[in-house]
PADREN-661484 format. One record per residue (C-alpha): residue in one letter; y negated, z, x. Coordinates in Angstrom, 3 decimals, padded with zeros to 6 digits. Example, Ala and Ser with C-alpha at 12.3 -4.5 7.8 and 13.67 -1.06 7.14 Angstrom:
<atoms>
  type         Y         Z         X
     a   004.500   007.800   012.300
     s   001.060   007.140   013.670
</atoms>
This chain:
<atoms>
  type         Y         Z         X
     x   000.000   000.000   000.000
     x  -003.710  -000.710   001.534
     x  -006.192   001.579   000.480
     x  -009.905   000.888   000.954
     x  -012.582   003.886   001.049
     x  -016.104   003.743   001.141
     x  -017.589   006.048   003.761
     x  -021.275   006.924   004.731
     x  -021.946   006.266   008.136
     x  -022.152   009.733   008.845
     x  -018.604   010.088   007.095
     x  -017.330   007.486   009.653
     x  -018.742   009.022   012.844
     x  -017.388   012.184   011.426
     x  -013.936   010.552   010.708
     x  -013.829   008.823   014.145
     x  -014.627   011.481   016.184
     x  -011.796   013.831   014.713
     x  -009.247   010.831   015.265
     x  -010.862   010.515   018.820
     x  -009.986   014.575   019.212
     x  -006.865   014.546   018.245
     x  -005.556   011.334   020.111
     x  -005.116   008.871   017.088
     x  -006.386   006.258   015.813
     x  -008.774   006.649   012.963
     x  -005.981   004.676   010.262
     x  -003.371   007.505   011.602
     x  -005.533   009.810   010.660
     x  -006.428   009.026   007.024
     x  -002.912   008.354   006.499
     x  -002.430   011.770   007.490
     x  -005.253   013.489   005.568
     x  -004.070   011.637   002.038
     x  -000.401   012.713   002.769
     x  -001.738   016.303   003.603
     x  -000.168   016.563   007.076
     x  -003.245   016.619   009.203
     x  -004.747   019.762   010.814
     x  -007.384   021.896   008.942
     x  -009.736   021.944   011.548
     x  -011.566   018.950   009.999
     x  -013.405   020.619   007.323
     x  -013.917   024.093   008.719
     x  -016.879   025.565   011.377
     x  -015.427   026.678   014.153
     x  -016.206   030.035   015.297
     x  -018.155   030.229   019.172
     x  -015.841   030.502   021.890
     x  -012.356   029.551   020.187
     x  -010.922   026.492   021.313
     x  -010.594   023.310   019.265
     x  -006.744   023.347   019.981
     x  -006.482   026.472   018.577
     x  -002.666   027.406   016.522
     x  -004.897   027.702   013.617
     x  -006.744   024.185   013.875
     x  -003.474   022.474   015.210
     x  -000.184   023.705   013.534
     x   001.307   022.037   010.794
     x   001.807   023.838   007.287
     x   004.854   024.269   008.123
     x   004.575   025.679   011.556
     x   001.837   028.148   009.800
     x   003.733   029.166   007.301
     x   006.671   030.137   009.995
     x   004.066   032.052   011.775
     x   002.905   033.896   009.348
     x   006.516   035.145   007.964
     x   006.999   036.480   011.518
     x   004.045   038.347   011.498
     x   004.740   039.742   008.186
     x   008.562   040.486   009.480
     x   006.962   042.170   012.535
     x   005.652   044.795   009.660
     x   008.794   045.851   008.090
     x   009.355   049.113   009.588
     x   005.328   050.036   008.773
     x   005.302   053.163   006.684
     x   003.547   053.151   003.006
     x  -000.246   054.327   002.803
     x  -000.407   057.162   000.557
     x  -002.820   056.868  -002.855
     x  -004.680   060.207  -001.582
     x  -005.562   057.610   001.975
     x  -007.181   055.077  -000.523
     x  -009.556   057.778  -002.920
     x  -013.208   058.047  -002.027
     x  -013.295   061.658  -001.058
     x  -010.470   060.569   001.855
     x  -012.613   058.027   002.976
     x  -016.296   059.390   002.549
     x  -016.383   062.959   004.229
     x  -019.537   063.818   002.630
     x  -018.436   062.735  -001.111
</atoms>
């Protein structure tokens, strides 16, 4: 199937550079952001001083989802809060 999108200049700068990042060519990469298997990084600020290869900007969903299941699992022997932790006169000292 051929597609054809109109883009604002800006829009193709923006869509050429990303490709340019990532090492593909700019039709790789719309084919992967309609199928959904290209890295978020396009679409969010990044943060001074983390790298643009960051896990976060560069993992697949799948690959995310694994990592986060391990850092969930990594949790397991964590004991419950108690309710009195969470009540304001815990917390505030002066309530």
């Amino acid at each position: 199937m051929t597609l054809t999108i109109e883009l604002s200049p800006e829009e193709e700068l923006e869509l050429a550079a990303e490709a340019e990042r990532q090492g593909l060519e700019v039709s790789d990469l719309a084919h992967k952001l309609v199928t959904g298997t290209a890295p978020v990084r396009n679409r969010l600020a990044i943060p001074p001083g983390v790298p643009a290869d960051h896990f976060f900007f560069t993992a697949s969903p799948e690959e995310f989802d694994r990592a986060l299941d391990e850092i969930a699992n990594m949790n397991l022997d964590v004991p419950d809060l108690p309710d009195e932790a969470l009540r304001r006169e815990s917390i505030y000292s002066d309530y």
